[in-house]
N, C-alpha and C positions, 0 to 999 in steps of 0.2 A: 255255197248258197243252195237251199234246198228247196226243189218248188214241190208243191203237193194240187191234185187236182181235183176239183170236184164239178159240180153242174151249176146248183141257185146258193148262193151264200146270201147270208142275212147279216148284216151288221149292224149293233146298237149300242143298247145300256140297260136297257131294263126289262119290268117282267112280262111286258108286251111282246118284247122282243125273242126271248126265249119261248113263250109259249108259243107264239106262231113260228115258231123254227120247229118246236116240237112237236105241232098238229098236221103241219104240212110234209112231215121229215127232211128239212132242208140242213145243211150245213150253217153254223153260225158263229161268229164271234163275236163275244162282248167286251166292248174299251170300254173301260173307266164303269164295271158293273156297276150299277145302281141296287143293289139286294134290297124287297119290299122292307117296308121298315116294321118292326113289329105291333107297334101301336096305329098302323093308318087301319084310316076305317075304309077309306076308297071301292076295298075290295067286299063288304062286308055282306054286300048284296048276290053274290055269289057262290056258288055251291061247287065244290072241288072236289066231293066225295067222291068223285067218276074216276078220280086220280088216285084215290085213299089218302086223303089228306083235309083238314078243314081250315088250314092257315096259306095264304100264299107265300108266306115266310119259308115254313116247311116243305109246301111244294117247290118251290125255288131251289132250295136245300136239293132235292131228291133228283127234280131237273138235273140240276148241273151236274150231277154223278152219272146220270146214265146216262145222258148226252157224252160224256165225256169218256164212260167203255163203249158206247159204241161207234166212239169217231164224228159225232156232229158235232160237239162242243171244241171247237179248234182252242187252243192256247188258252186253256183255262187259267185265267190269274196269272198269266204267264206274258203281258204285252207292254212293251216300254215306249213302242211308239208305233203307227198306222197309218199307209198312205195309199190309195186306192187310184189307179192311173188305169183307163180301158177297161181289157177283161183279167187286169192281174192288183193283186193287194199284196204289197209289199208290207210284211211285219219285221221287225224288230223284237225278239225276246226279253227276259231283263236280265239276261247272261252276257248280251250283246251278240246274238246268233240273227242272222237275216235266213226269212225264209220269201216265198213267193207262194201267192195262193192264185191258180190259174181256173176261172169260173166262167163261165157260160152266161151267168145270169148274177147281178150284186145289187142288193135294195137294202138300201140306209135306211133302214128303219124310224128311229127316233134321234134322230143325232141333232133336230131343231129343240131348243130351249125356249122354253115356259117365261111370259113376264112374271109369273107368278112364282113366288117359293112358298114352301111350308117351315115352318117353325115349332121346336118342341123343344120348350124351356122343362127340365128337369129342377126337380124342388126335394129336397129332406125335409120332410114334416118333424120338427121339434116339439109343436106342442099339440095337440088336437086328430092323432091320426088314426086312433082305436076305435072304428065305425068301421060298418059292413057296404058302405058305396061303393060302387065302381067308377061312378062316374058321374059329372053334372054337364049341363050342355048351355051356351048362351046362342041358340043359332042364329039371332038377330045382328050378330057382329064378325067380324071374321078374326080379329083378335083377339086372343084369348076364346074360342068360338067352344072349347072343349076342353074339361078337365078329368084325366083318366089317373085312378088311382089304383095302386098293386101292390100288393104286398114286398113287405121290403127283405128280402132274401136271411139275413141273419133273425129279425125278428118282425113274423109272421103274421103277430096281433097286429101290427103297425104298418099303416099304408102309405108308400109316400105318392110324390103324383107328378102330372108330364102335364103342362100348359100347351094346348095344342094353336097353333095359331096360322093364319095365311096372309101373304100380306104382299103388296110390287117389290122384285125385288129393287128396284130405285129407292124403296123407302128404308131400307132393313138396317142402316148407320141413323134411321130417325131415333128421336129420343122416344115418338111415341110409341115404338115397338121394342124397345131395348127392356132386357133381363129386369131392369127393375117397377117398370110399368106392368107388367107381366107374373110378376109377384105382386105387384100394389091388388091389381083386377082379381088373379087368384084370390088371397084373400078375403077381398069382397065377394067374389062369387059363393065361396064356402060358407061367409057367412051367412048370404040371400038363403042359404039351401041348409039351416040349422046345423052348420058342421060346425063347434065348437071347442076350445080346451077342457078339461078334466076338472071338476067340483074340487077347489083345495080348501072346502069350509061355508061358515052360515055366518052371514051376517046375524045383529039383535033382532031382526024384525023375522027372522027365519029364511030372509031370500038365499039361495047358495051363493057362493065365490067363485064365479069362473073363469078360469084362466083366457087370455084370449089367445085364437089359432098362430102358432107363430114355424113359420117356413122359410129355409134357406137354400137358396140359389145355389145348384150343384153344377150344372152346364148347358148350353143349348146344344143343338142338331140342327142343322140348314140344310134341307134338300130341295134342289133345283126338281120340276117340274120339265116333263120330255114331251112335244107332240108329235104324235105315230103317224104313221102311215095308213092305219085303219084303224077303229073304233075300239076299245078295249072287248065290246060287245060283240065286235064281227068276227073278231080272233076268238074268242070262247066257244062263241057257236059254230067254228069250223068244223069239218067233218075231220075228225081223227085218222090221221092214216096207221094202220095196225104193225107199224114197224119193229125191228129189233127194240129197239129204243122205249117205245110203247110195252112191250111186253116185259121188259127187262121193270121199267118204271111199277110195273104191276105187283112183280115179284120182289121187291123189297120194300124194307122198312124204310123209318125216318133217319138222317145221317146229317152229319154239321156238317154246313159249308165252311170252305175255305174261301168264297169268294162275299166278304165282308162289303158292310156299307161307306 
């Protein structure tokens, strides 16, 4: 068994978690990462250029790299199980290796769960998807509250779209928030917002023939919601400490994470 030592450990999930590891230069380990998801808007209000970066997707990305040459990102992607007894945090690898983490100072970050979850119904647009929108908004609802539309990787002219939605998760086996409620509202929304199918002709009086928007249900995404220890606000505007880690962060580019959602 190998114990390893340090002084404050930080332990969580998410990108609250990590950045306040990384503003304060503490040690930290992430169970069960939560990586930002790359369509939340949550963070949208914030300006990450201080880090070279405009996404917290990407900065996450770059985080976990350099935390991780310089020794504060303990067992990146590397954790099978976690148990935190006094001043020592017994890990489990997923090679089955036990190590000991002996600390001075350990603050559970976000390890309390959200009643709330978020939802994001993913749609193939089939008929209707050749328009320059990004996106339409319902914000008087919470489901279906946002639809974000992006170009669809093989063909570029065509946008399909993400049903953004939030809801208890008590209610998430309702019918009123299942995949197919969720496509009925999409729908309807696009059409509130003149997004239509493609002219296949004219009737005798000269009116066109148009197809109507027709979308299919690819997958959903359900992420739990985590509440911190501090304000996503009071961790941003931390003072920076000018560490390895910082300076390293400065000097590279963007890099994939291996630590997925």
């Amino acid at each position: 068994m190998r114990k390893i030592r340090v002084e404050n450990l930080v332990i969580g999930k998410t990108f609250s978690t990590l950045l306040y590891a990384f503003r304060t230069n503490s040690h930290c380990i992430l169970h069960e990462a939560q990586r930002p998801f790359e369509f939340c808007s949550r963070f949208d209000r914030y300006d990450f250029s201080m880090f070279g970066d405009v996404s917290p997707t990407s900065l996450w990305d770059r985080m976990c790299f350099v935390m991780s040459m310089s020794g504060l990102l303990l067992f990146p992607d590397n954790i099978q199980s976690l148990r935190h007894e006094g001043g020592q945090v017994e890990i489990i690898n997923k090679r089955n290796r036990n190590f000991i983490v002996e600390c001075d100072k350990v603050q559970h970050f976000d390890t309390n769960k959200s009643k709330t979850i978020d939802l994001y119904d993913y749609f193939w647009c089939r008929v209707g998807g050749a328009h320059d929108r990004d996106f339409i908004k319902d914000p008087q609802n919470d489901f279906v509250n946002k639809i974000i539309f992006y170009p669809r990787p093989t063909k570029p002219n065509i946008r399909d779209l993400i049903a953004v939605s939030e809801c208890p998760e008590t209610s998430l086996d309702d019918i009123e928030v299942s995949s197919v409620y969720s496509r009925l509202k999409s729908l309807s929304m696009m059409s509130d917002n003149g997004l239509k199918g493609k002219i296949s002709g004219y009737r005798d009086n000269g009116n066109p023939i148009i197809h109507r928007t027709k979308i299919e249900w690819e997958k959903r995404i359900v992420l739990n919601r985590f509440e911190s220890r501090m304000t996503f606000d009071d961790i941003y505007n931390l003072k920076q400490e000018e560490s390895y880690a910082w300076k390293l962060l400065r000097s590279t580019i963007p890099i994939t994470s291996t630590l997925l959602v």
